[in-house]
N, C-alpha and C positions, 0 to 999 in steps of 0.2 A: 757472723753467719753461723758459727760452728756452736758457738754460745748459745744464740738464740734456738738452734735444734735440739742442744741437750738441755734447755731449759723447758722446749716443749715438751719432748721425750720425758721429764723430771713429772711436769705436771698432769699430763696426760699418758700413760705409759701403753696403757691398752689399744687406747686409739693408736697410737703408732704405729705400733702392734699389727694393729689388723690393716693398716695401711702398706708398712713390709709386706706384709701375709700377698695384698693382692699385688704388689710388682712383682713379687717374688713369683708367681705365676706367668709372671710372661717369660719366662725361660722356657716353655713346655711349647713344643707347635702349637700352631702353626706361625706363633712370631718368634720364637729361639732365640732371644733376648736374653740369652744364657747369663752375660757380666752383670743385668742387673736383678738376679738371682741371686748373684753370689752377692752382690753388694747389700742388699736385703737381708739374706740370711746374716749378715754380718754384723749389721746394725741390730737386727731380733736376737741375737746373742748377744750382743752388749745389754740390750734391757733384762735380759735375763739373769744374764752374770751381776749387773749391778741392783738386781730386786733385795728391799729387805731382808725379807720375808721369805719363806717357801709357796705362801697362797698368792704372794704375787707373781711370783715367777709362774708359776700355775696356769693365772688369769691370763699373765702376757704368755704364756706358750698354746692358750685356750684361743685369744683373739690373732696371733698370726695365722693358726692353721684355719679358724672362719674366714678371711681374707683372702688366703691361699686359695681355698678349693673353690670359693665361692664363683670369683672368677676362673680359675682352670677347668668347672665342671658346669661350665655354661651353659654347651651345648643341650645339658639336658632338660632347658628351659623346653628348646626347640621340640625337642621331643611328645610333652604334652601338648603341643598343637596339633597333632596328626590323631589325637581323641576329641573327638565334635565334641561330647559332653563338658570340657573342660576348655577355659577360657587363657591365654595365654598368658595373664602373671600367676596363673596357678603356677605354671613349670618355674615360676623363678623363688615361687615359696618354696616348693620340692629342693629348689638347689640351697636356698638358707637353711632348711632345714636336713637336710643331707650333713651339710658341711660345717652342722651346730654338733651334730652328731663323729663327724669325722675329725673335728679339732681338736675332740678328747686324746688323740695321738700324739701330734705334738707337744699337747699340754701336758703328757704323761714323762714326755722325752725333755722338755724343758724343766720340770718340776724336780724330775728325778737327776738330773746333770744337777741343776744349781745345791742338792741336798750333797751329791759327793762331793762337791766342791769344798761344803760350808760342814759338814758332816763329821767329814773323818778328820780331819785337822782344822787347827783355829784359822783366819783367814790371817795373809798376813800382806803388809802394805808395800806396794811395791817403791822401791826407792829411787829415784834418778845418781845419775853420777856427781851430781855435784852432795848429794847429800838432803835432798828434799824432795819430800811424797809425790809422786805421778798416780796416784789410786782414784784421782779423783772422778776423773774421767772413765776411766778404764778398771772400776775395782770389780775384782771377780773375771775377769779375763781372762784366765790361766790355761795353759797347756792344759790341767789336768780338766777344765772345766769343758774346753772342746772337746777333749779324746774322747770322754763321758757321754756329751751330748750325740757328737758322731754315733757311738754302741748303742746308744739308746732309742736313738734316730730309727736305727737299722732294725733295731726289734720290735719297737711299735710300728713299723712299718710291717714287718713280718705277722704281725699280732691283728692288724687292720685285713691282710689278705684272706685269711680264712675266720675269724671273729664274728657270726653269724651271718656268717656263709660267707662272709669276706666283700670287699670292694677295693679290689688294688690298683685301682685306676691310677695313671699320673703319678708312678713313683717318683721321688726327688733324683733318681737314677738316670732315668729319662733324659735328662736334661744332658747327660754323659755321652750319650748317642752321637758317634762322629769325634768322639775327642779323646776321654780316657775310656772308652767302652769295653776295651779288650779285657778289661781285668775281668767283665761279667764270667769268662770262663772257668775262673776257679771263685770268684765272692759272689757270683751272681748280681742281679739287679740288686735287690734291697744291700748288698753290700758297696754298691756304687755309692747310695744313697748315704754311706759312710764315710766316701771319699770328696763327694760331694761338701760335706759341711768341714769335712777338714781343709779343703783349698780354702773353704769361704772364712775358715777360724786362723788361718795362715793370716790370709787380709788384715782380721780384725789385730792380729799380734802387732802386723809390720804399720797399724796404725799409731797401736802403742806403742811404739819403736822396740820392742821386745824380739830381737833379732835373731836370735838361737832360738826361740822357742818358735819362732813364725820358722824356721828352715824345718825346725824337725816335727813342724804338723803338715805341712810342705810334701816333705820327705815319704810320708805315707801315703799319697796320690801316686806319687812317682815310683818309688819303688815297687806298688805293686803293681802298674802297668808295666814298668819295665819287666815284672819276674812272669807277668802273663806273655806278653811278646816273646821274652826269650823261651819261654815253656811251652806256646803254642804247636803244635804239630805241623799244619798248612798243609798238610798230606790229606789226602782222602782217604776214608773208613776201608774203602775195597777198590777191585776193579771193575767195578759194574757198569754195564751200558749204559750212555744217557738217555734219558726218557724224552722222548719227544711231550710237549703238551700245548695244546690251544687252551687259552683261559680269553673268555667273553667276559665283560662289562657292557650290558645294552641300555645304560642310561634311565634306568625305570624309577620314577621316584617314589617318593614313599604316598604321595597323595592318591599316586594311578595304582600302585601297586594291589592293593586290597578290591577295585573295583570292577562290579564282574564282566560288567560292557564294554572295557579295554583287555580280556583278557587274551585273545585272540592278539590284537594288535602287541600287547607285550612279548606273546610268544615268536612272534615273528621277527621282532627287534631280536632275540636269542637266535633263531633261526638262520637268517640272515648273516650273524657274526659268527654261527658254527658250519659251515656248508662247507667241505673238502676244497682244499686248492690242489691236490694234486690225492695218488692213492698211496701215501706213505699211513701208518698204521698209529694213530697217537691216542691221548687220554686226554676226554675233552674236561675241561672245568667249569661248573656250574655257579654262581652264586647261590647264596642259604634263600631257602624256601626260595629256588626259581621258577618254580609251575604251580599252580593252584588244584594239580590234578591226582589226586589218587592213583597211584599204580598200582598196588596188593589188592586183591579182591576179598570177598566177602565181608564188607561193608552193607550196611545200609543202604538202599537204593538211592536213599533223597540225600546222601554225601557226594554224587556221582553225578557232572554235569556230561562225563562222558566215558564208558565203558575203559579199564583200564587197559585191557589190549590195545584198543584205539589210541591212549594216551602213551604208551609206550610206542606204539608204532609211529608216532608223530616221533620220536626220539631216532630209533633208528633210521628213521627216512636220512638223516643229518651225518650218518657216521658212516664211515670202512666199515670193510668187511673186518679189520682186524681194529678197531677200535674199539675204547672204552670210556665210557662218560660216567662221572659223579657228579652231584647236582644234590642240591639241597630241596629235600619234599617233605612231606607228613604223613605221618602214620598215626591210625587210629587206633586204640586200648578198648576191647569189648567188653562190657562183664558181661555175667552167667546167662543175663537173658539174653545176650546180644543187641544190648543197646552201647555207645560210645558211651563213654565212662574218662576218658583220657585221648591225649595226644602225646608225639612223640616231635621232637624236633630235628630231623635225620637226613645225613648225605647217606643216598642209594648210587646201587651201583650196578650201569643197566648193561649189561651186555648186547651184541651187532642181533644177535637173533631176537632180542627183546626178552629175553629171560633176566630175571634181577640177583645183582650176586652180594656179598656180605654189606653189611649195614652197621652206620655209626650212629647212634643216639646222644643227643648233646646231652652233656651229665650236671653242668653247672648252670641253672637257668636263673634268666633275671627276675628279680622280685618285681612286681607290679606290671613287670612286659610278660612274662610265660606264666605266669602263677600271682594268683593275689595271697600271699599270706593273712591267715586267720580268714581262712574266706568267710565263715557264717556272720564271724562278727564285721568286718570291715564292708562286707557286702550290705548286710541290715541298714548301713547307715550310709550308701551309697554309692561307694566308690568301687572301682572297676579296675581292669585291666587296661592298658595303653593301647595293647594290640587288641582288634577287632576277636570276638568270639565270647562265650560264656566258658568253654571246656580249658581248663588248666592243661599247663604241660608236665609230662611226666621224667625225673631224668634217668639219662644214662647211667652205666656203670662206672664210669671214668674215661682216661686217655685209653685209645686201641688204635693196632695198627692193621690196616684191611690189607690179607697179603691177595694180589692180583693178577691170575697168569700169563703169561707170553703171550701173545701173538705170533704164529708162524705159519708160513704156506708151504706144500710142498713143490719143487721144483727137479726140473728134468738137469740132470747135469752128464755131461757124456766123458767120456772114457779121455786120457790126455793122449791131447797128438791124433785126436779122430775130429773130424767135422762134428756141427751140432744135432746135424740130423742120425749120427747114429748114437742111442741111448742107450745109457749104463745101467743109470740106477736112478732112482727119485730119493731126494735128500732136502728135510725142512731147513725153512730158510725163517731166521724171526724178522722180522717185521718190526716188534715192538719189545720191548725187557718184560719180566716180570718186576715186579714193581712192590714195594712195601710203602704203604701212606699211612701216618700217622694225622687222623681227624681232631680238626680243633674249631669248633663252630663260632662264629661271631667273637664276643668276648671272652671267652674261654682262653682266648690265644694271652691274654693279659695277668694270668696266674702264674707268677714266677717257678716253676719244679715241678710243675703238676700238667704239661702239656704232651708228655711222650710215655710211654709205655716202656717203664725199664728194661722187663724180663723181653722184649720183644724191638727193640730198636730199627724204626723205619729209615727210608731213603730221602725221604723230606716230608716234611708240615703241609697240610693243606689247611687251610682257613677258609672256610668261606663264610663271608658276612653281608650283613645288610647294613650298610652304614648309612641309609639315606634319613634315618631318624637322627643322626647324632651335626646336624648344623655343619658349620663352619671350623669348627674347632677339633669335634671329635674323630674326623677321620684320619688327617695327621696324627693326632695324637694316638689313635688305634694302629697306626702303623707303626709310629717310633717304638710303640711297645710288644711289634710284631719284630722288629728286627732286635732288638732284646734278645728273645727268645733264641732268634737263630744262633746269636754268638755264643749265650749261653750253652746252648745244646748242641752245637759245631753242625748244627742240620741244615738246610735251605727250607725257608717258609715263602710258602704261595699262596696266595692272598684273592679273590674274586669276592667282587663285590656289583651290588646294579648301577651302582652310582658313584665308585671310585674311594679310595684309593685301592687301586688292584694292582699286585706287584709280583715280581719274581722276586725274591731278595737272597739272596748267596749267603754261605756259613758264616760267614764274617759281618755278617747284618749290613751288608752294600745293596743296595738298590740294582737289579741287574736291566731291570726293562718295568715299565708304571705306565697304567693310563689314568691320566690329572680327573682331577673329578668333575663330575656334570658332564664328560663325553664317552659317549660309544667307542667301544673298539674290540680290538682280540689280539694278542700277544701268540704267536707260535715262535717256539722258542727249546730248549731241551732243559730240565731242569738242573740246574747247577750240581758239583758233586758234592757228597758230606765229607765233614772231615772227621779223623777220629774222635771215639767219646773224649768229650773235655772231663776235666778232672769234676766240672758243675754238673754234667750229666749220670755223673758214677753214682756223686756222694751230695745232690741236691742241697736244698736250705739248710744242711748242716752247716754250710761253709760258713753262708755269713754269719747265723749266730753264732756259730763258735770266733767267726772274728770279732764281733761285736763284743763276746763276754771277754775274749782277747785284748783289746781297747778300753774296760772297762776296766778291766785287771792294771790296766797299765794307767789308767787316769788317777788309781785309787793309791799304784806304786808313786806316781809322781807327785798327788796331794800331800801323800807321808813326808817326803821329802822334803816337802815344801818347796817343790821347786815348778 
């Protein structure tokens, strides 16, 4: 049997290749088939390690990652359905060709590993104990070829995230969620994505009975979770009050969402899951773009199905007197003569008397969803937007955190040792904390270092997204790389969405309270507390590349060696 696979692997390498590529995705939610991830990756470094050539190793590091994303970015099939224009294997050409484009990563990361292998020193044959070559199987397997791949792994993964405009969907990190995740605090995600391939190159050694060098690729999984656990804080940032909050998911799909003769009936679905259960003072949470309704005036009349005071008062009808709601709407960009020109993609923040207070503009939008890039030319010939409208979105300035005041009432408090009815003095009482939130809209939350506002450190992440475009696959998967984040940045991230996954999730990327997707519901709840900045949040995506070039360093000491 074993024969018969490395003779297919011999003759076919690519194919195999890209056959890994797609197991190797199902480690990623929603099926967490994490072992045979690693078992994948295991086998795609073995072809690599044993390529020729460098354009082979190239080609097989080209067809794993087609494979890989192909199936882990499925969902995006689903997405070109909710465009009438476009017929549903359109979305699955979008995802081959997505992921023709996004394999150039690993091919970069396999290419470059098999050259330091083969590069800096001669290759040399590895020997069994009795005195006869084991290469045959396993040539190019080395310690120094894994440590390589792992840094490389890590940087082209870093290189994918901002690399015309970036797409960091589905880091290999991911998969780490719930098991070694802790180290995210000082290597961050894309440095998981390091530790990741070194368990899976552990494997590949203790296949070639290579038993000191499988412990000490081993060894660097483990000791860097063990030096984040011992180094972790588990203290909270301050003493600050907990925040009360209602976070709504009213089940609205992405079919009804856009239509304007349900508009009415969606609002009521929110309505309904936002109504006071008692008069405690909280911060309601909205999902991204919950209302179809303009609140800022001076708009265009024909933008307005209904007067913005009115749409704001539909708001507060909903809240305390000392409440505060953020809710995902749109804002419009005038030019000179006062025609729309632009949108904005923005959580508002309505205060009880209906007056609106600071505003987050999403700064990272998605190509072909908020904007058509090259519009003159791509338009000419066709092609559109996913999302319904002609007007692009405009972005933000980046991550901000909206600071947001107290709630307090005043209250009769009388004299000690006198009955209540004779009074002293009137002394505020809060109600509710002030509150610091840092804004991260839909996929924004999936940019590893770039989700909080250094100079200004909030009390938790607010996310809100629409996930009801992203199928079956994407919504797990949009969360595991929301609780990333939390551990990374020792923050709590909250998460509203119409259609689920909507979560509370604690510093530690634990799941505190979720409603499952496709149902209605509302979480009241206080949100979790931060812990101090992690060492990820001081000194960002330095960490991992400087591990990566760390491991590189060390792949290039151990080739010299030849050991």
């Amino acid at each position: 049997m074993t024969a018969t696979l490395h003779a297919f692997a011999d003759r076919r390498p690519k194919l195999a290749a890209l056959l890994l590529g797609a197991v190797s995705a199902t480690g990623f939610a929603p099926l967490d088939l994490w072992p045979l991830t690693l078992l994948a990756l295991a086998g795609w470094m073995l072809l690599v390690a044993r390529a020729p050539r460098g354009r082979r190793a190239l080609g097989t590091g080209w067809a794993f990652g087609v494979g890989h994303f192909t199936i882990g970015l499925n969902w995006i099939a689903t997405a070109f359905t909710y465009q009438a224009a476009m017929p549903a294997w359109l979305g699955w050409i979008a995802v081959v060709l997505l992921s023709l484009y996004l394999a150039v990563y690993p091919a970069l990361a396999a290419w470059g590993a098999w050259t330091v292998s083969r590069i800096v020193a001669p290759a040399k044959t590895a020997v069994a104990g009795n005195g006869t070559p084991t290469a045959t199987a396993f040539a190019g397997a080395t310690l120094s070829f894994i440590l390589a791949l792992a840094a490389l792994w890590t940087l082209t993964e870093w290189l994918r995230s901002w690399m015309f405009t970036g797409f960091a969907w589905n880091p290999l990190g991911a998969i780490a969620a719930g098991r070694f995740a802790s180290a995210a605090i000082w290597l961050g995600t894309y440095g998981l994505g390091a530790l990741v391939v070194c368990v899976a190159g552990a494997l590949l050694l203790l296949s070639a009975r290579q038993w000191k060098r499988a412990a000490l690729a081993a060894s660097i999984p483990i000791l860097a979770t063990a030096a984040a656990v011992a180094t972790a804080s588990g203290g909270t940032a301050d003493t600050a009050s907990p925040i009360p909050i209602t976070l709504v998911q009213p089940n609205i799909g992405q079919q009804d969402k856009w239509e304007g003769n349900k508009a009415d009936a969606n609002f009521a679905k929110l309505a309904r899951l936002t109504v006071p259960k008692d008069d405690r003072a909280r911060l309601i949470l909205w999902p991204e773009a919950a209302i179809p309704d303009y609140l800022e005036t001076g708009y265009p009349l024909v933008y307005y199905d209904r007067s913005p005071a009115e749409a704001r008062a539909r708001l507060t009808n909903l809240m305390n007197p000392g409440d505060l709601m953020l809710l995902g709407a749109l804002k419009l960009e005038l030019g000179p003569d006062g025609t729309v020109v632009g949108a904005r993609n923005a959580v508002m923040t309505v205060y009880p008397d209906g007056t609106l207070g600071p505003r987050y503009d999403k700064a990272h939008l998605v190509p072909y969803g908020e904007y058509l890039p090259m519009r003159p030319l791509l338009s000419a010939i066709g092609l559109s937007r996913l999302a319904p409208g002609d007007i692009d979105f405009w972005p933000g300035p980046g991550a901000r955190t909206l600071s947001l005041p107290a709630a307090t009432r005043t209250v009769d408090v009388p004299p000690a040792g006198h009955p209540p009815a004779v009074i002293a003095t009137r002394l505020p009482e809060t109600l509710r904390p002030a509150v610091e939130v840092g804004l991260q809209i839909c996929y924004e939350i999936i940019f590893s270092g770039q989700v909080v506002d250094r100079a200004h450190r909030p009390d938790f992440i607010f996310n809100p997204s629409n996930d009801a475009w992203f199928g079956s696959w994407g919504p797990p998967q949009h969360l595991a790389q929301a609780r990333l984040r939390a551990i990374e940045e020792g923050l709590p991230v909250v998460r509203a969405t119409p259609t689920g996954i909507s979560a509370v999730i604690d510093a530690d990327g634990r799941i505190r309270a979720a409603i499952p997707m496709h149902r209605a519901g509302r979480i009241d709840t206080l949100v979790p507390p931060a812990h101090a900045p992690t060492l990820f949040a001081r000194f960002g995506n330095r960490l991992p590349v400087g591990f990566a070039l760390l491991l590189l360093a060390l792949a290039i000491a151990f080739r010299r060696r030849g050991r």
